[in-house]
BAZA-582295 format. One record per residue: residue in one letter; residue number from 1; x, y, z of N, C-alpha, C in turn. Coordinates in steps of 0.2 Angstrom, whole numbers, plus 2048, in hexadecimal, padded with zeros to 3 digits. Each point is the difference from the previous one (the first is absolute). Layout:
N
MARBA  type  seq  n_x  n_y  n_z  ca_x  ca_y  ca_z  c_x  c_y  c_z
MARBA     a  NUM    X    Y    Z     X     Y     Z    X    Y    Z
...
END
This chain:
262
MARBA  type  seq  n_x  n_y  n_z  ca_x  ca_y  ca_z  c_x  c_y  c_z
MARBA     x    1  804  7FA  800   7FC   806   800  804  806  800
MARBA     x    2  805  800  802   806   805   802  804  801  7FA
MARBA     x    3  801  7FC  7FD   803   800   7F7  7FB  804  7FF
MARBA     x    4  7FA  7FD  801   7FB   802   7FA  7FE  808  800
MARBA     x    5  7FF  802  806   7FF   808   801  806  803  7FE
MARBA     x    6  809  800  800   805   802   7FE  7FF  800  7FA
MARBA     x    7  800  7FA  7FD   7FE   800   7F6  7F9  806  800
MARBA     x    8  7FD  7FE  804   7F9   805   7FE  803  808  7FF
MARBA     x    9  801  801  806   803   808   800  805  801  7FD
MARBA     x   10  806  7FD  7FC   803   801   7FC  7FE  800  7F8
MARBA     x   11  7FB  7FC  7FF   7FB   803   7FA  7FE  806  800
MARBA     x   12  7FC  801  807   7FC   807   7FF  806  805  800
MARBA     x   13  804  802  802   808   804   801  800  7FF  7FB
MARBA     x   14  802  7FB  7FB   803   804   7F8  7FA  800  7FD
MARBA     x   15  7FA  800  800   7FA   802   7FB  7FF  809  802
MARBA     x   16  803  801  808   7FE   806   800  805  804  7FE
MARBA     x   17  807  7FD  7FF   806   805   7FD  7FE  7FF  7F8
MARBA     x   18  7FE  7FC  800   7FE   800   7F7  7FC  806  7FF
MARBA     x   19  7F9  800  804   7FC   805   7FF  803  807  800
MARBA     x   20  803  801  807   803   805   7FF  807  802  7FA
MARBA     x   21  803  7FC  7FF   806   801   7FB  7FA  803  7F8
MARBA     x   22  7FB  7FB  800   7FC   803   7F9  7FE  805  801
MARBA     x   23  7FC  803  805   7FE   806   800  804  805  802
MARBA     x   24  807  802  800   805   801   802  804  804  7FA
MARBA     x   25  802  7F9  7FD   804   801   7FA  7FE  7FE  7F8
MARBA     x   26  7F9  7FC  802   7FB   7FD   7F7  802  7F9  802
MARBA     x   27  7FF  7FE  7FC   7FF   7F5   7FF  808  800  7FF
MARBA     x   28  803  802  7FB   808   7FB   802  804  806  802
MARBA     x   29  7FE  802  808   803   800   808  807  805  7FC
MARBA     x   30  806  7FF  802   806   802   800  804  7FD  7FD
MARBA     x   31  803  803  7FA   805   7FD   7FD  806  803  801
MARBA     x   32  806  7FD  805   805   804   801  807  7FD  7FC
MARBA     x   33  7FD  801  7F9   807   7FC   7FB  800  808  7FB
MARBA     x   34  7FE  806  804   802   805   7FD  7FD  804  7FC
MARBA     x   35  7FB  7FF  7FD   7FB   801   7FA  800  806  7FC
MARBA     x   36  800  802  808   800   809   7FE  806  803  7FF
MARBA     x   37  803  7FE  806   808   802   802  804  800  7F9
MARBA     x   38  7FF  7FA  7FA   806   801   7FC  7FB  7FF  7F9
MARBA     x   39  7FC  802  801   7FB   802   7FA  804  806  7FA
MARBA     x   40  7FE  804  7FB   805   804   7FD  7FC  806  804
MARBA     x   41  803  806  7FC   7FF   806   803  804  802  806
MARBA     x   42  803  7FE  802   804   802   808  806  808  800
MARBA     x   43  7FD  803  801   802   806   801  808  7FF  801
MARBA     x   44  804  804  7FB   809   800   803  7FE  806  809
MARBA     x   45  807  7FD  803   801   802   805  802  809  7FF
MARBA     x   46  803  802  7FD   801   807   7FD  7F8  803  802
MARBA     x   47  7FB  7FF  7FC   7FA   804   7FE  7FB  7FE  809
MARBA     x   48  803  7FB  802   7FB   7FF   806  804  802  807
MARBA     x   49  807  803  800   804   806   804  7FB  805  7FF
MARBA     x   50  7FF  801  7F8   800   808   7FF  7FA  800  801
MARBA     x   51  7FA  7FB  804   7FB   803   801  7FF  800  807
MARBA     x   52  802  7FC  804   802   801   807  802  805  801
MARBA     x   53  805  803  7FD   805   807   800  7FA  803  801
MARBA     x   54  7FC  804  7FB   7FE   804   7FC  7F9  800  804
MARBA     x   55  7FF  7F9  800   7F9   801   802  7FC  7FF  808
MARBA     x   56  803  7FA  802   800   7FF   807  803  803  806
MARBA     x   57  808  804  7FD   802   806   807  802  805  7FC
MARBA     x   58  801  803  7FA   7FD   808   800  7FD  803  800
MARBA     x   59  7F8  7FC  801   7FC   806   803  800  800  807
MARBA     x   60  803  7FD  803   7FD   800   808  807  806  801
MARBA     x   61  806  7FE  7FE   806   804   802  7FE  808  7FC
MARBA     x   62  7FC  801  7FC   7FF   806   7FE  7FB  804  804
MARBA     x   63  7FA  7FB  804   7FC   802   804  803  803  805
MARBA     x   64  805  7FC  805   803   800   803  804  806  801
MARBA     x   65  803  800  7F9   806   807   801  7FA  807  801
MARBA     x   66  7FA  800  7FB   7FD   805   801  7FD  802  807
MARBA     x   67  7FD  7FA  803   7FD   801   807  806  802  806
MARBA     x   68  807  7FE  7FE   805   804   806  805  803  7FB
MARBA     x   69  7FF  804  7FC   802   806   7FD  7FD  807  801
MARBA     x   70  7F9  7FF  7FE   7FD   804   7FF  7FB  801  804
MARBA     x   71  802  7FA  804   7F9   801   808  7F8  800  7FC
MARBA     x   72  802  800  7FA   7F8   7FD   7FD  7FD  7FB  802
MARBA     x   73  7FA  800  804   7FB   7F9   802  7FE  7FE  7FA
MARBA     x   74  802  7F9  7FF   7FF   7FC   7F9  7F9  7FC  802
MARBA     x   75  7FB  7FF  7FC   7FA   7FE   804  802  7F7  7FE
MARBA     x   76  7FD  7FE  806   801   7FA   7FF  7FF  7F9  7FC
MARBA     x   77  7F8  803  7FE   7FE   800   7F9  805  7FE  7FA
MARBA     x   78  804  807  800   806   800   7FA  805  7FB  801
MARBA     x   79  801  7FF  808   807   7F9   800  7FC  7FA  7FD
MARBA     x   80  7FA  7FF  802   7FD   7FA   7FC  7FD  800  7FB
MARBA     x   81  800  804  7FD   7FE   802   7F9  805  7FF  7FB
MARBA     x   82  808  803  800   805   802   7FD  803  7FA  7FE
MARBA     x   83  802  7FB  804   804   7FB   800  7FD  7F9  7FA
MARBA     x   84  7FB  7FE  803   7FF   7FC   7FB  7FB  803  7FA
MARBA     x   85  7FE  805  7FF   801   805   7F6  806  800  7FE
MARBA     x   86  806  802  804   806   801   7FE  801  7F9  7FE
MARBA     x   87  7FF  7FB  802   802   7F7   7FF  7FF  800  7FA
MARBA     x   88  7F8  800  7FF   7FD   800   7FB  801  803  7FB
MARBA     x   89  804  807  800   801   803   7F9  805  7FD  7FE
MARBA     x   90  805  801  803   80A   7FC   7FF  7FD  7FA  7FD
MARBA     x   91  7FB  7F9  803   800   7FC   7FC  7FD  801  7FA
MARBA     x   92  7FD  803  7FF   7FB   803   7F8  807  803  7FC
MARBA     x   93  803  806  804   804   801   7FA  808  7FC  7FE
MARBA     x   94  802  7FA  806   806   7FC   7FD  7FE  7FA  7FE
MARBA     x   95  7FA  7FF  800   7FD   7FA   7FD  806  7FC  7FB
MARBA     x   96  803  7FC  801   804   7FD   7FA  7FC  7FD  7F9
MARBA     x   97  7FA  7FD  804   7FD   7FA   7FB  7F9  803  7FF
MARBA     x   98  7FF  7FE  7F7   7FB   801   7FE  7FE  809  801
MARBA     x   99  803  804  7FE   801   808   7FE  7FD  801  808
MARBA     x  100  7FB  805  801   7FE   801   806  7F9  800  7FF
MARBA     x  101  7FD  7FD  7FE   7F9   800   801  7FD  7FD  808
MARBA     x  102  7FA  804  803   800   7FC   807  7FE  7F7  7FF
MARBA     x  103  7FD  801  7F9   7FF   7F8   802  805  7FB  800
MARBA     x  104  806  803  7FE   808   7F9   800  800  802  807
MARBA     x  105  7FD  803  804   803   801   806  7FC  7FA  805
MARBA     x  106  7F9  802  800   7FB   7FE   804  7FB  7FC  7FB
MARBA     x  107  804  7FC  7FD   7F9   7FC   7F9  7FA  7FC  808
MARBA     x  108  7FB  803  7FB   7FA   7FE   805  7FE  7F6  7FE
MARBA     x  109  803  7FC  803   7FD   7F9   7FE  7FF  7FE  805
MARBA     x  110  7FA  7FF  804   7FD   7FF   804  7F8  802  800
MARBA     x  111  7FD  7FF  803   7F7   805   800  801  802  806
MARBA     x  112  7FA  804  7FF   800   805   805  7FC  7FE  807
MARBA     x  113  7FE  7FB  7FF   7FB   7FC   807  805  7FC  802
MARBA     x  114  802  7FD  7FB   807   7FA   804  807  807  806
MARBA     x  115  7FF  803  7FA   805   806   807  7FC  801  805
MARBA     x  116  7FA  802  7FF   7FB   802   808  801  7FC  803
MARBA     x  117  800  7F8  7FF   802   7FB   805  803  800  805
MARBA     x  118  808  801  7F8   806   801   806  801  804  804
MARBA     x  119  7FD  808  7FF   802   806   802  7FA  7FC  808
MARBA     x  120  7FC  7FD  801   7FB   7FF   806  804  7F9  805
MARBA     x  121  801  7FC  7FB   802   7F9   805  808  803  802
MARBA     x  122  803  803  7FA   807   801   802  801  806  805
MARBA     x  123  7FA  805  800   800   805   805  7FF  7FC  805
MARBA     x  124  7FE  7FC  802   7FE   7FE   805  804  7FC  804
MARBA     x  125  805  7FB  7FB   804   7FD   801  809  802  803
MARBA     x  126  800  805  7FC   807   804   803  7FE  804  807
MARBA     x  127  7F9  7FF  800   7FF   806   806  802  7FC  806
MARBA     x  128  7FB  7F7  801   802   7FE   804  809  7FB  802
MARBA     x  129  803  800  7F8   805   7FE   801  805  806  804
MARBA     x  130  7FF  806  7FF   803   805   803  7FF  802  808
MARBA     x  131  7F8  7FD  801   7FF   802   808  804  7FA  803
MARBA     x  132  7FE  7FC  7FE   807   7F8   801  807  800  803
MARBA     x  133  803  805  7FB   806   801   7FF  801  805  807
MARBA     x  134  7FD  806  801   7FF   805   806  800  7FB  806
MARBA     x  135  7FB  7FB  800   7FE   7FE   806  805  7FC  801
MARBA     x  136  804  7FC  7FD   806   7FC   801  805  805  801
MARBA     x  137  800  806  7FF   805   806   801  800  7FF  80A
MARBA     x  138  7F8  802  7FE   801   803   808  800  7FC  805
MARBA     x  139  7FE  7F8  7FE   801   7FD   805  807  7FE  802
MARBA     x  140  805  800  7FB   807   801   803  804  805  802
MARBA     x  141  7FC  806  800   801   805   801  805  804  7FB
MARBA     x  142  800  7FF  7FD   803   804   7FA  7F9  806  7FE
MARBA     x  143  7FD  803  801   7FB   804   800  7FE  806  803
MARBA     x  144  802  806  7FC   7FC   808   802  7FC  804  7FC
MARBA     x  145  7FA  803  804   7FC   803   7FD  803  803  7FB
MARBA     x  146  7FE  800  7F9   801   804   7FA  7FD  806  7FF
MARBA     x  147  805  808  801   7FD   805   803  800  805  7F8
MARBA     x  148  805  7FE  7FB   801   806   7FB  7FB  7FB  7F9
MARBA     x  149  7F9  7FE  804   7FE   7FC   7F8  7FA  807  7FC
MARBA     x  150  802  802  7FA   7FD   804   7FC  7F7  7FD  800
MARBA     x  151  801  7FB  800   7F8   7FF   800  7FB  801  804
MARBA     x  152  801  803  806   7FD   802   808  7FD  804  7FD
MARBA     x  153  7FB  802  7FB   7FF   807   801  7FB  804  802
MARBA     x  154  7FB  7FA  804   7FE   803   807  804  806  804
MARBA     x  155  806  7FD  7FF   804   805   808  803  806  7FE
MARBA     x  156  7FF  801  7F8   804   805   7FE  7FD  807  7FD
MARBA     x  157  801  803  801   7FC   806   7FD  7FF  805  7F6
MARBA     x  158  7FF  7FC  7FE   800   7FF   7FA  7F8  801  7FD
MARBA     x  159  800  805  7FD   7F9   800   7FB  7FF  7FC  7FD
MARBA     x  160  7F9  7FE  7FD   7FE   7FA   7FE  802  7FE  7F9
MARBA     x  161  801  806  7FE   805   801   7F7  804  7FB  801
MARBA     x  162  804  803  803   807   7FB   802  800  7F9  804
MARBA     x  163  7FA  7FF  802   7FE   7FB   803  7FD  7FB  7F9
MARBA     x  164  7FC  801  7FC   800   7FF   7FB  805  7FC  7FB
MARBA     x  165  805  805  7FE   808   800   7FD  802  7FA  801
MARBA     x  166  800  801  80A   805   7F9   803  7FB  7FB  7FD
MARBA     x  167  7FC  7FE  803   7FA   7FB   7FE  804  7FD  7FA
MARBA     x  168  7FB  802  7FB   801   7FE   7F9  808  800  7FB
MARBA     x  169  804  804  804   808   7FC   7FF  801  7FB  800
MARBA     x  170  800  7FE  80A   801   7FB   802  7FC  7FA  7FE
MARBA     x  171  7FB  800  800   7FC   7FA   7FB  802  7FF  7FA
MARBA     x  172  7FE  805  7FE   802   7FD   7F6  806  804  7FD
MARBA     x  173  803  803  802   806   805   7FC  804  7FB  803
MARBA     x  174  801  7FF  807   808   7FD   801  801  7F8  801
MARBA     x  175  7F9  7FE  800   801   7F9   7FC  802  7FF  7F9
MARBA     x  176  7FE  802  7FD   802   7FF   7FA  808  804  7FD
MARBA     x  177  802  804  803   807   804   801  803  7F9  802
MARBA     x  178  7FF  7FF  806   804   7FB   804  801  7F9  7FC
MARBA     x  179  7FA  7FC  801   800   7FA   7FB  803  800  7F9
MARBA     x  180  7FF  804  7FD   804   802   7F8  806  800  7FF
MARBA     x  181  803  803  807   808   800   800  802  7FC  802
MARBA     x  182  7FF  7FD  80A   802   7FD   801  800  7F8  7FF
MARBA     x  183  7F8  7FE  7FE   802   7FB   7FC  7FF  7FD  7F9
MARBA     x  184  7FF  806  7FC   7FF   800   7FB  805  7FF  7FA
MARBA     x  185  805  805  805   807   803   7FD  805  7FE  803
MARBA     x  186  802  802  808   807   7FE   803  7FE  7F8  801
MARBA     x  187  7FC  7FE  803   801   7F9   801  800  7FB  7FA
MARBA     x  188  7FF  800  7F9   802   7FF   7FA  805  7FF  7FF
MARBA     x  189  803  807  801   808   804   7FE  805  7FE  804
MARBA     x  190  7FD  7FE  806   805   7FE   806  802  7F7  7FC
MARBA     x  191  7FA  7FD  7FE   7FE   7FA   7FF  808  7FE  7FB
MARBA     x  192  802  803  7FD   804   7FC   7FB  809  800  801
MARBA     x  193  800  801  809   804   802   801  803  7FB  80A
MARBA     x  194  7F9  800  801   7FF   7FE   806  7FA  7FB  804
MARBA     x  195  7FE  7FC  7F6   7FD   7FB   801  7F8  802  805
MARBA     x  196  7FA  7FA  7FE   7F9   800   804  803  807  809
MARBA     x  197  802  7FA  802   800   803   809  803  806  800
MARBA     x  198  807  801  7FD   802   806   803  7FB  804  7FD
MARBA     x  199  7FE  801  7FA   7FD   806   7FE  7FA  801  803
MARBA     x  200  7FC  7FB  802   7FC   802   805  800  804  807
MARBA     x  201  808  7FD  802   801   803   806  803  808  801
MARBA     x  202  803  800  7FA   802   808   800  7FB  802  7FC
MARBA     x  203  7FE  801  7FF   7FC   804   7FC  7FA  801  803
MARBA     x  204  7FE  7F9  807   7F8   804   804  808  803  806
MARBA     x  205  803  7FF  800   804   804   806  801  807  7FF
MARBA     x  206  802  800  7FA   800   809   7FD  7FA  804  801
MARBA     x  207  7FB  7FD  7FE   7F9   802   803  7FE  802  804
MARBA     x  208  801  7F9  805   801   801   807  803  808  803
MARBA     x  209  805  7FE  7FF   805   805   804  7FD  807  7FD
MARBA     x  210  7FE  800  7FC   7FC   807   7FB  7F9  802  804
MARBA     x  211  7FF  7FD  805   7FB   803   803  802  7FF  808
MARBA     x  212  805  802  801   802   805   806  7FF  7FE  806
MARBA     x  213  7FD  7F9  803   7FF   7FD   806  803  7FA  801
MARBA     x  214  804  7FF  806   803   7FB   801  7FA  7FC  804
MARBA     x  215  7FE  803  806   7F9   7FC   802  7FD  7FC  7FA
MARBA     x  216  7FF  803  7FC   7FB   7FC   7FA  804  7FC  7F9
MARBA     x  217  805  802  800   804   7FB   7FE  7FF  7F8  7FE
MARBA     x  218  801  7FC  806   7FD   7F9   7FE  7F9  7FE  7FE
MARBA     x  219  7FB  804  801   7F8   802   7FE  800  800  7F6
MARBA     x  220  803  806  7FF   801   801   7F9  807  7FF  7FC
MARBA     x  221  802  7FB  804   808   7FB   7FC  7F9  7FC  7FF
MARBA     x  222  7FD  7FA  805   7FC   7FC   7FE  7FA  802  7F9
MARBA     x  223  7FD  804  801   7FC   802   7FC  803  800  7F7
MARBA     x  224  806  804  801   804   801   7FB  803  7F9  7FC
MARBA     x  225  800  7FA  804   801   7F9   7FD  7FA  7FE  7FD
MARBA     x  226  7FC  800  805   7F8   7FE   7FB  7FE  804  7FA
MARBA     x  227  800  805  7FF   800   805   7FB  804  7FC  7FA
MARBA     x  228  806  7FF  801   805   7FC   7FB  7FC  7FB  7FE
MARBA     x  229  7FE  7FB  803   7FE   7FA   800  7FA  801  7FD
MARBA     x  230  7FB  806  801   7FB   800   7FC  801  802  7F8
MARBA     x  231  805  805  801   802   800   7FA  801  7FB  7FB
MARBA     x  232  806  7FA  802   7FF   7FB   7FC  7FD  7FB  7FF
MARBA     x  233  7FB  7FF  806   7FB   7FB   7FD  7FA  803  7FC
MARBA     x  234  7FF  806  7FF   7FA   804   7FC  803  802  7F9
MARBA     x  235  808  801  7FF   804   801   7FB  7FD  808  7FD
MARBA     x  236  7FE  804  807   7FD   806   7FC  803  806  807
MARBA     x  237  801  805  7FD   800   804   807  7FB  804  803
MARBA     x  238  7FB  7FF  7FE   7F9   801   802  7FB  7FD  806
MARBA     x  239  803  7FD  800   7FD   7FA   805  804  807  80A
MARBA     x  240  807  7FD  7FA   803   803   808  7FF  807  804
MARBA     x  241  7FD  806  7F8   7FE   805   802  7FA  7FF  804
MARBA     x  242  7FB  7FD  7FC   7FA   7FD   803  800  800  807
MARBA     x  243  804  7FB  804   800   7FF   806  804  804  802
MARBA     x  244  805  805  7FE   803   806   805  7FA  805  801
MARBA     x  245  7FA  802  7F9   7FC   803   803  7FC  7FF  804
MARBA     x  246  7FD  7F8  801   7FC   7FF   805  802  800  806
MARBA     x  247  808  7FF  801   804   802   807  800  806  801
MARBA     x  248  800  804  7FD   802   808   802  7F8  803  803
MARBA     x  249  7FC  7FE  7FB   7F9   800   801  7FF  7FF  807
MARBA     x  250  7FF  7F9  803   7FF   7FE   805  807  804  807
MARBA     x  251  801  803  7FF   805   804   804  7FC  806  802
MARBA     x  252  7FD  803  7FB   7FD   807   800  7F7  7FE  805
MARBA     x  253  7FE  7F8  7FE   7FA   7FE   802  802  800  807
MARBA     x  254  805  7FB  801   801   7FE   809  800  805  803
MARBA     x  255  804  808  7FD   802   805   805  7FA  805  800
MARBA     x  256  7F9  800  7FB   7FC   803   802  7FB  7FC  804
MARBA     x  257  7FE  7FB  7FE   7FC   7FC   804  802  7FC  805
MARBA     x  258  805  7FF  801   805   7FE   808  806  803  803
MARBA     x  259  800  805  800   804   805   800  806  7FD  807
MARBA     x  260  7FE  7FC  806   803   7FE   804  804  7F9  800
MARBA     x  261  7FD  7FC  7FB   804   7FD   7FC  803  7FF  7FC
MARBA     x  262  7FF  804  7FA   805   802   7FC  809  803  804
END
C-alpha cells in the first residue's frame, strides 16, 4: 500500500510539472540546445557596446550631470522616461540587419491573445517566484526594507501627469526597451562567445546590476533566467516582453491595492 501511494503521488508530481511546464512555456516545454542563442541575426559585439553606451548610461549620466550642475530638479518622470526611448532609438538607428525597419526589430509572430496569456500567467508567476525569493532572503536574514523604490508613488509628491508617465513607461516602454536588448540582443551576442549558460548569466546580471538594488538582486537575477528560458522555448521575444509587462503591471496593482504588502 505504501509503494502504491509513493507511485501514486509521484504520477500526480510530474502530471502537475507537466501541466505547469505547458502552460508556462507551450507543449514542447524547453529546449536548452540553444535555438535562439545561435540562430542568425546575432548582433556584433561593437553595435551592442554602442547601445549600452549610448543608450542605457547616457541618459542617466546626462540627467545626472544636469540635476547637480545646474541644481535643475529633473522630474522624475523624465529619469524613467529618457532611458529606455534612448534604448529604443540607438537600437532603431544601429540596427545591423535587415535596413532599419521596426519590423526586423520586433517581427510580430505570435497573436495577440496568446501574449495576453503570457503577460497574465507569467505576471503572475514571476510575481510569486520573486515573493519566494524575498521570503527565503529574510528568513536567513539577508533582508532590508527597500527604501529608494521609484514605484512607491503613493509616498511621493508627484502630480498625476507624472504619475501617469511613470505608469505607462514602466509597464509597456521599459519592458519592451529591456527585453529587446537584454535578451533579444546581448544575450544572443553574448551567445557566440560564451556558450547557452554563460550568456544567460551575464547578460540577466548586467540587467540586474542596472537596476540599482542589492536587496533585490537575487529576486530579479532569478526572474531574469526565466525570461531567457521563455525566450527559447517560445523562439520569439514577445512572449518575454509579455510577461515583463504583466510583472511590472502587478507591482503598480500590489502597491495600490495592498500597499502594506507590497
Amino acid at each position: 500500500m505504501r509503494l502504491q501511494g509513493e507511485v501514486l503521488a509521484l504520477r500526480l508530481g510530474r502530471r502537475l510539472f507537466d501541466n505547469l511546464q505547458r502552460t508556462l512555456f507551450g507543449p514542447e516545454g524547453v529546449d536548452l540546445s540553444g535555438r535562439v542563442l545561435y540562430s542568425q541575426n546575432a548582433w556584433p559585439l561593437g553595435s551592442v557596446i554602442l547601445v549600452f553606451l549610448a543608450g542605457e548610461l547616457l541618459p542617466s549620466l546626462v540627467l545626472a550631470w544636469i540635476h547637480t550642475s545646474t541644481q535643475v530638479d529633473v522630474p522624475l518622470a523624465v529619469f524613467i522616461l529618457a532611458q529606455p526611448a534612448a534604448v529604443l532609438a540607438v537600437i532603431w538607428l544601429v540596427n545591423p540587419f535587415r535596413g532599419r525597419s521596426p519590423a526586423s526589430i520586433l517581427p510580430m509572430n505570435i497573436s495577440g491573445r496568446r501574449l495576453l496569456e503570457y503577460a497574465i500567467v507569467w505576471g503572475i508567476f514571476l510575481r510569486i517566484v520573486s515573493v519566494a525569493v524575498v521570503m527565503i532572503q529574510a528568513l536567513v536574514g539577508a533582508w532590508t526594507e527597500v527604501t529608494n523604490n521609484p514605484l512607491l508613488l503613493a509616498d511621493s509628491p508627484l502630480s498625476p501627469i507624472q504619475q501617469a508617465i511613470i505608469v505607462l513607461s514602466a509597464v509597456f516602454l521599459v519592458p519592451v526597451a529591456e527585453e529587446l536588448f537584454y535578451r533579444g540582443i546581448l544575450y544572443r551576442a553574448l551567445g557566440r562567445h560564451f556558450g547557452l549558460a554563460g550568456a544567460a548569466v551575464i547578460s540577466t546580471a548586467v540587467w540586474t546590476l542596472l537596476h540599482g538594488s542589492a536587496m533585490l538582486f537575487p529576486a530579479i537575477f532569478a526572474l531574469g533566467i526565466l525570461l531567457v528560458l521563455l525566450y527559447e522555448a517560445t523562439e520569439s521575444i514577445w512572449p518575454p516582453i509579455a510577461a515583463h509587462v504583466g510583472f511590472n503591471l502587478t507591482s503598480f496593482l500590489l502597491i495600490w491595492l495592498l500597499p502594506g504588502l507590497a
